[in-house]
RODO-2510 file (C-alpha; in nm, 4 decimals, decimal comma):
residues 340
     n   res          X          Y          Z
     1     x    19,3494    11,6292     8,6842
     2     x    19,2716    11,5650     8,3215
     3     x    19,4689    11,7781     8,0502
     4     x    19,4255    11,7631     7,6657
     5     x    19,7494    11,8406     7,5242
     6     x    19,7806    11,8876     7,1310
     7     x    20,1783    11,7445     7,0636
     8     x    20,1135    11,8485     6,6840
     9     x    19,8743    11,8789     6,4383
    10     x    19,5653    11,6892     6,4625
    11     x    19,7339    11,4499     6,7715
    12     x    19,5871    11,5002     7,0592
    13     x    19,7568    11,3115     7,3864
    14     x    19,5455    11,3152     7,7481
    15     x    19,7778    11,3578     8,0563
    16     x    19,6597    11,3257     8,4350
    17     x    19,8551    11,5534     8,6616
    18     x    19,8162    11,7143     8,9882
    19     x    19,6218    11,9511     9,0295
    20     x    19,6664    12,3198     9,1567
    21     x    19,7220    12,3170     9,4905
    22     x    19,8126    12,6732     9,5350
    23     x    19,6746    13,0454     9,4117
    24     x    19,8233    13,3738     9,4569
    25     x    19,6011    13,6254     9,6908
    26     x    19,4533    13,7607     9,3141
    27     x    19,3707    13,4663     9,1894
    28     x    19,0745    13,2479     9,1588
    29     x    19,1042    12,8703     9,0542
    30     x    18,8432    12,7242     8,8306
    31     x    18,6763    12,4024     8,7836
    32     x    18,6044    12,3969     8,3985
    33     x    18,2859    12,2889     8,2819
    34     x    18,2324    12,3178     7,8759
    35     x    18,4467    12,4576     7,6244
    36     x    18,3798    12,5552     7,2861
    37     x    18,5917    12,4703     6,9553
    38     x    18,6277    12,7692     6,7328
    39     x    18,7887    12,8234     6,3980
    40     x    19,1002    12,9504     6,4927
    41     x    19,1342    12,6001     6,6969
    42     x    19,0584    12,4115     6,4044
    43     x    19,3474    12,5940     6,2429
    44     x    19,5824    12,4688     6,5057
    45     x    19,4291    12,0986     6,5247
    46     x    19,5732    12,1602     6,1080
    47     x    19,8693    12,2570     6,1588
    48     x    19,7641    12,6319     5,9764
    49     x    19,7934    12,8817     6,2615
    50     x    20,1578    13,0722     6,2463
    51     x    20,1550    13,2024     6,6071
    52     x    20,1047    12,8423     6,7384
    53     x    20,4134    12,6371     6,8627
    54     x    20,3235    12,2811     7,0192
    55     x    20,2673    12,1164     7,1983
    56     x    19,9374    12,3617     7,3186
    57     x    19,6663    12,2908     7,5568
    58     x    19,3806    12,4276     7,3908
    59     x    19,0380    12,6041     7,4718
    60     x    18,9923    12,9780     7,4891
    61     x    18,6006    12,9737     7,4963
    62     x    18,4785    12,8516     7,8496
    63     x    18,2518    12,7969     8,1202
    64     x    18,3612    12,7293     8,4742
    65     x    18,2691    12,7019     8,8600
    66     x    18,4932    12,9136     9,0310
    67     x    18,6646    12,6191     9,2978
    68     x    18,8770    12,8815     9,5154
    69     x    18,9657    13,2379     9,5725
    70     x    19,2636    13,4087     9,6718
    71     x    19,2076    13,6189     9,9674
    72     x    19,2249    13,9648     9,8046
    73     x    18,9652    13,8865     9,5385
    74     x    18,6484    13,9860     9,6453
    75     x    18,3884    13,9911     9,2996
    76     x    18,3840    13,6098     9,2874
    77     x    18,3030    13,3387     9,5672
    78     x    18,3334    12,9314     9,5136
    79     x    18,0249    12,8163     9,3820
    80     x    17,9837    13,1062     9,1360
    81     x    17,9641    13,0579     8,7281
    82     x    18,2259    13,2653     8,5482
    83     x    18,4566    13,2575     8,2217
    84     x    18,6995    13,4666     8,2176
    85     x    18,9458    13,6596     7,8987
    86     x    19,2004    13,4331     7,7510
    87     x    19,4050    13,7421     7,6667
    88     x    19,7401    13,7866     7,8665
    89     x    19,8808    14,1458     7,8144
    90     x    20,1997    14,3409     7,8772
    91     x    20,0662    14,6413     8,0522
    92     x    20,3104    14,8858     7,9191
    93     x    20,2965    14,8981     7,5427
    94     x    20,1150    15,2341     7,4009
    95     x    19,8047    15,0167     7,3021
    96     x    19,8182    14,8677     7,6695
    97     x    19,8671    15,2039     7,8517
    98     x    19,5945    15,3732     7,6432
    99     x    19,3120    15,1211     7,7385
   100     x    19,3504    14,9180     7,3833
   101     x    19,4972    14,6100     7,5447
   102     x    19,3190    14,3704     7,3066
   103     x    19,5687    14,4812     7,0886
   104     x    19,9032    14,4678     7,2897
   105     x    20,2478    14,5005     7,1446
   106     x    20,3070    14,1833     7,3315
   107     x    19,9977    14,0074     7,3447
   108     x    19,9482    13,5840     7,3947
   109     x    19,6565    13,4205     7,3902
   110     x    19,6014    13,1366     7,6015
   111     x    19,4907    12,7912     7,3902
   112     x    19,7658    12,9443     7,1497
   113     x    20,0591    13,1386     7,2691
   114     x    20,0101    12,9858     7,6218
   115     x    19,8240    12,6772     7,7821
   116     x    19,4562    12,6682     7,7269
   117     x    19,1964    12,5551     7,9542
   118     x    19,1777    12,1749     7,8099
   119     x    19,1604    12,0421     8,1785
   120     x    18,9901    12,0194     8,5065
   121     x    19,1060    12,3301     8,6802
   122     x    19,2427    12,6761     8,5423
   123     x    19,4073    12,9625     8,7402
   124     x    19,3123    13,3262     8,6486
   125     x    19,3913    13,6383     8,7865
   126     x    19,0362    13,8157     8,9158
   127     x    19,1072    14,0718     8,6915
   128     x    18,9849    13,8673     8,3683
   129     x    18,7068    13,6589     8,5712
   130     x    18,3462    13,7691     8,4456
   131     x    18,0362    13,6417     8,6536
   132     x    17,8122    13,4679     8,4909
   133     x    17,4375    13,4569     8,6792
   134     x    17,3174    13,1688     8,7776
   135     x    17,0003    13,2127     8,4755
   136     x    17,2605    13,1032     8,2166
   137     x    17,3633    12,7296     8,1418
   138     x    17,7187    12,6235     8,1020
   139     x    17,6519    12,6179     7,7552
   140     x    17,5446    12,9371     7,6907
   141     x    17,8394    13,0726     7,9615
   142     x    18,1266    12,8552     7,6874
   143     x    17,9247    13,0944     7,3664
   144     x    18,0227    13,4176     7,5653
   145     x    18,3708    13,4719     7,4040
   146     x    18,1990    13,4751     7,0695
   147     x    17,9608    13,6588     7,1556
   148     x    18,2067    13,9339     7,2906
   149     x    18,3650    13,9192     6,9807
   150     x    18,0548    14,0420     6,8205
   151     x    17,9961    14,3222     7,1075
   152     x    18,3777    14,4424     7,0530
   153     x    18,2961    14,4709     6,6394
   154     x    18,0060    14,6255     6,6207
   155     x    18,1243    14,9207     6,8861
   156     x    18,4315    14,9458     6,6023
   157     x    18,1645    15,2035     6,4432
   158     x    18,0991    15,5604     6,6278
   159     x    17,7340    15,4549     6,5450
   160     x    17,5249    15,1783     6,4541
   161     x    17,1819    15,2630     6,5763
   162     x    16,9522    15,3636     6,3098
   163     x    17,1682    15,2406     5,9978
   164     x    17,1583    14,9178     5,7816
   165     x    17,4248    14,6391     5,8070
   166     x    17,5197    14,4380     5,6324
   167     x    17,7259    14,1191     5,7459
   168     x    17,9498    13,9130     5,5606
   169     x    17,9735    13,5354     5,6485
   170     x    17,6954    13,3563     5,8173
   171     x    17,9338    13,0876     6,0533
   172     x    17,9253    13,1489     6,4544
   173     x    18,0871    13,5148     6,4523
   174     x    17,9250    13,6505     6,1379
   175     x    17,6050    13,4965     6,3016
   176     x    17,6376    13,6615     6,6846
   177     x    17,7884    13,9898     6,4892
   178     x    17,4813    14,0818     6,3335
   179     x    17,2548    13,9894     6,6389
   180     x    17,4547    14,1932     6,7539
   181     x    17,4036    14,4656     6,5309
   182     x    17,0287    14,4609     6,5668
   183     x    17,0544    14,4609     6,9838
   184     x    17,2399    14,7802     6,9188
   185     x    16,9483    14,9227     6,7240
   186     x    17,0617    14,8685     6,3614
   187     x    16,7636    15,0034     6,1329
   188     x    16,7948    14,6473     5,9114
   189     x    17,0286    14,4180     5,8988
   190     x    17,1150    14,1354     5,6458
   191     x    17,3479    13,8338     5,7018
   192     x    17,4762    13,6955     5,4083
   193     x    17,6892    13,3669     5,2998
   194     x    17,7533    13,0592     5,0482
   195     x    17,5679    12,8101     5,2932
   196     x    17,1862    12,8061     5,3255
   197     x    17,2538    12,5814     5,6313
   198     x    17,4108    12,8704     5,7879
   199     x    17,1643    13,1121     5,6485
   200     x    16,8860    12,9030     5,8221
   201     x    17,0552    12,9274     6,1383
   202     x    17,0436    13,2883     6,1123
   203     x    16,6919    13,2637     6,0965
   204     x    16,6117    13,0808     6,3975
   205     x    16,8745    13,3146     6,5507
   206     x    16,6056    13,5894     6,4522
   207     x    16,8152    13,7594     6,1651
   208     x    16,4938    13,7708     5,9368
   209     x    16,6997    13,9223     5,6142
   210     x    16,9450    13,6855     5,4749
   211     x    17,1197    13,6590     5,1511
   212     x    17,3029    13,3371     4,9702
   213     x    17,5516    13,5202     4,7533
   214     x    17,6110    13,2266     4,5319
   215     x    17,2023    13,2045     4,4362
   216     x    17,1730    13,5987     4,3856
   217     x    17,4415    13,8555     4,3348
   218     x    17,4889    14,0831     4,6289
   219     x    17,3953    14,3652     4,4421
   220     x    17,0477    14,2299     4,3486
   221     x    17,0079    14,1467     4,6885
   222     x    17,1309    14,4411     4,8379
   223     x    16,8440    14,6465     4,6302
   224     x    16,5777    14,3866     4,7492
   225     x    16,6134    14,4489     5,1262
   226     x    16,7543    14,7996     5,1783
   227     x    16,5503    14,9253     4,8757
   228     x    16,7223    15,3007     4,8071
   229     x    16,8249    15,3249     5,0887
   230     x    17,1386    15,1166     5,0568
   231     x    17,3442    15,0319     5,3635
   232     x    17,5955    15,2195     5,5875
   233     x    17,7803    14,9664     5,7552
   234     x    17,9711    14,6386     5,6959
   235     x    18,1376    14,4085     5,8363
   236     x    18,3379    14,1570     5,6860
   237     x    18,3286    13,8251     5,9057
   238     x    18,3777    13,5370     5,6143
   239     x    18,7979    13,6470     5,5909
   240     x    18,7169    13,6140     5,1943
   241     x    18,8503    13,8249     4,9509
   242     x    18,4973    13,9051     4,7179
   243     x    18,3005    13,9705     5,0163
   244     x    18,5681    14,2225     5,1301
   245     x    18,5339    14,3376     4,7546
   246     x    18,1210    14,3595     4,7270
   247     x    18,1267    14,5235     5,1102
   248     x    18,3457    14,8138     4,9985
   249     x    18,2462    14,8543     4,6560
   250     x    17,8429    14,8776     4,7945
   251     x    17,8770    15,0450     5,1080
   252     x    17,7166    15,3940     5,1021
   253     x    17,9910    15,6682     5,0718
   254     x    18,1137    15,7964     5,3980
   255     x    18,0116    15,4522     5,5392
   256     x    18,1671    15,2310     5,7598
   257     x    18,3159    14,8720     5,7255
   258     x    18,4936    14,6934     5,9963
   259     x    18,6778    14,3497     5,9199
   260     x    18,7334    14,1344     6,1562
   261     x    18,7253    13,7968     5,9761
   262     x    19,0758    13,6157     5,9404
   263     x    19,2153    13,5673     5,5988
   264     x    19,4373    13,2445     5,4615
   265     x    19,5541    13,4606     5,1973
   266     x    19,6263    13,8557     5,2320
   267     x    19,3441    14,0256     5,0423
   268     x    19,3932    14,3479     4,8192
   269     x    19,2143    14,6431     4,8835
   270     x    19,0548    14,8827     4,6164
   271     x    19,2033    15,1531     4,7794
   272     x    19,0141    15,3693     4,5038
   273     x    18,7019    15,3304     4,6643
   274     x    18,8242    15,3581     4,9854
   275     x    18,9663    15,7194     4,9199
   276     x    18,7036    15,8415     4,7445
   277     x    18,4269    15,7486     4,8570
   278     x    18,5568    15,8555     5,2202
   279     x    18,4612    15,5399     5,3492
   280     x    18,6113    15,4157     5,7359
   281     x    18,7788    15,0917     5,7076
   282     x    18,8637    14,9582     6,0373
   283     x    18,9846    14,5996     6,2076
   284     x    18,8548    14,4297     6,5325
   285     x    19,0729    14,2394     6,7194
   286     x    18,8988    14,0216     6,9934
   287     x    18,7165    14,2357     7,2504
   288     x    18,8204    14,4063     7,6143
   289     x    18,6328    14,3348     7,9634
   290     x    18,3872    14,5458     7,8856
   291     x    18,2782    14,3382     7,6048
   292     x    18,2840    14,0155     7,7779
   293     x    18,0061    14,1874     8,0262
   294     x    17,7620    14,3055     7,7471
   295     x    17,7759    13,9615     7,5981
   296     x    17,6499    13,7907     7,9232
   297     x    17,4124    14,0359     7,9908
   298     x    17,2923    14,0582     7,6261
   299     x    17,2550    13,6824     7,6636
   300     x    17,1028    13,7135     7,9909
   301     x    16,8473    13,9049     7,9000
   302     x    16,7802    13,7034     7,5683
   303     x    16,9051    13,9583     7,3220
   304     x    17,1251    13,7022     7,2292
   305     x    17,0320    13,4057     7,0752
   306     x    17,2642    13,0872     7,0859
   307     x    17,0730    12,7207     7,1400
   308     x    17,0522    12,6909     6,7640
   309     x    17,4299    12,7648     6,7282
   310     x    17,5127    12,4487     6,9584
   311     x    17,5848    12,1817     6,6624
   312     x    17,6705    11,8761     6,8815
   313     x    17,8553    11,7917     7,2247
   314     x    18,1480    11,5340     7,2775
   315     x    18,2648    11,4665     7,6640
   316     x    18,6394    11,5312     7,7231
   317     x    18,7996    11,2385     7,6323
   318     x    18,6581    11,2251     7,2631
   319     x    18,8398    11,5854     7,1781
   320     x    18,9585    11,4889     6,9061
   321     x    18,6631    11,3102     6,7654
   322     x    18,5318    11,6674     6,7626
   323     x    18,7499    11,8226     6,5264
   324     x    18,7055    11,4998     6,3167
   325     x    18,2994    11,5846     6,3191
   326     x    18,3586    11,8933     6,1945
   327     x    18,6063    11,8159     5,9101
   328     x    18,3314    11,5368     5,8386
   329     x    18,0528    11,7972     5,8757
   330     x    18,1952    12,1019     5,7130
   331     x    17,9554    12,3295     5,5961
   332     x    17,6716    12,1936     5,8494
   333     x    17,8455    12,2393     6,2015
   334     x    17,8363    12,5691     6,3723
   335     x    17,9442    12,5263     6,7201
   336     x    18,0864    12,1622     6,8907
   337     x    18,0995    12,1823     7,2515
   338     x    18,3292    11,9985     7,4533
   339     x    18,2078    11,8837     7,7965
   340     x    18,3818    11,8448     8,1169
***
């Protein structure tokens, strides 16, 4: 089988090897079909991700046909669709043992801390296999990571129904984070960014209220869609240090804002605001199963939008001609597929 291996930053060498032969009785082999190229992998294709050694087999967002099954698994069958959670966990830290595994003592993530799905076949325990129905395409199957990203943040806050949001950073999260917000029942919510080619993609995403930060200041804007009203809830996808700043400093007191975006440099907090104006600051780290199975069914059911996020496809043996699209693209890509 085929296997993309990144040796160090931005080299990418292709290997053929044997492939797995073998599964334990919980395991199911999969034939990968599509995977999708996030930012965090463009970090590591730069050389810019600290947890990274190489060389790393990439690819953490996926689509697959499930190829064989051990003989104790009995959710999936050969011939199925599925993706499946890149996260492998300890089991015994106190995060682990109280159900908040996404954020284990120990945790590695495979395309990072361990070999990625950058080749044919994958084995994964049945325990991190999601079913995917056969209504959704291998494309929209490799956007469900994302997508579960944006299920995991927006349950970060006790309640989201009936409040405005506001969302900071229009790229693929910020994007599937606030369509998230408004599957959930969010009164209004507003998307905002530097990029109007981002902000348009909102738009044919169906986020109606968007906001270019650099053409209006937020607080103008702010006034414009929520009126008096205000917002109760942010979240902070862009990892940037003023829209952390205008988020917190704007959010209705007692509100809620919820970072999950990933900063190059640490930010400062006005802790001022934060105290008194009683406001909940929280992180999101990744998602859990649960997650993963209200993305595809949010998708499923076309809650979820995520055609317009496709930006352009490259077959496996032009990976790295992918990440050298989107440094040439920067600013107009939102999500490069890889196919299989």
């Amino acid at each position: 089988m085929r296997q993309a291996i990144m040796t160090s930053p931005g080299v990418i060498e292709f290997k053929n090897t044997s492939a797995p032969k073998e599964i334990k009785p919980n395991e199911v082999l999969l034939k990968i079909e599509k995977i999708g190229v996030c930012g965090s992998d463009i970090h590591v294709y730069h050389g810019e991700h600290p947890a990274t050694p190489y060389p790393v087999i990439q690819g953490h967002e996926y689509s697959a046909t499930v190829e064989v099954v051990g003989k104790q698994v009995s959710k999936v069958k050969p011939g199925m669709k599925a993706t499946a959670r890149p996260q492998l966990v300890c089991g015994v830290c106190g995060p682990c043992k109280r159900g908040q595994y996404n954020a284990c003592q120990n945790l590695k993530v495979q395309g990072f801390q361990a070999p990625g799905v950058a080749q044919d076949y994958f084995i994964v325990p049945e325990d991190r296999v999601v079913v995917l129905p056969d209504s959704l395409t291998f494309e929209q199957g490799a956007m469900v990571e994302p997508a579960a990203v944006g299920a995991h943040s927006t349950s970060r806050v006790a309640e989201i129904k009936g409040k405005n949001v506001v969302v900071s950073g229009a790229g693929t999260i910020g994007n599937l984070v606030a369509q998230f917000a408004m599957a959930r029942g969010a009164k209004k919510v507003l998307i905002t960014d530097i990029n109007n080619y981002k902000l348009q993609k909102a738009k044919e995403c169906g986020i109606e209220a968007t906001l270019n930060v650099s053409e209006t200041p937020f607080e103008e804007g702010i006034k414009s869609i929520f009126g008096n009203e205000g917002f109760q809830v942010g979240l902070e996808a862009a990892g940037v240090q003023s829209s952390l700043d205008v988020l917190i400093a704007n959010v209705e007191k007692g509100g809620d804002v919820v970072i999950l975006g990933v900063y190059a440099k640490n930010p400062t907090v006005n802790m001022y605001y934060v105290g008194e104006h009683e406001l909940n600051l929280s992180g999101s780290m990744m998602y859990r199963h649960e997650d993963y199975e209200v993305a595809v069914q949010m998708i499923a059911e076309g809650k979820i939008i995520t055609e317009p996020l496709i930006s352009k496809h490259f077959p496996f043996e032009e990976y790295a001609n992918a990440y050298k699209y989107i440094e040439q693209k920067e600013g107009e890509t939102m999500k490069v597929i890889i196919d299989l």
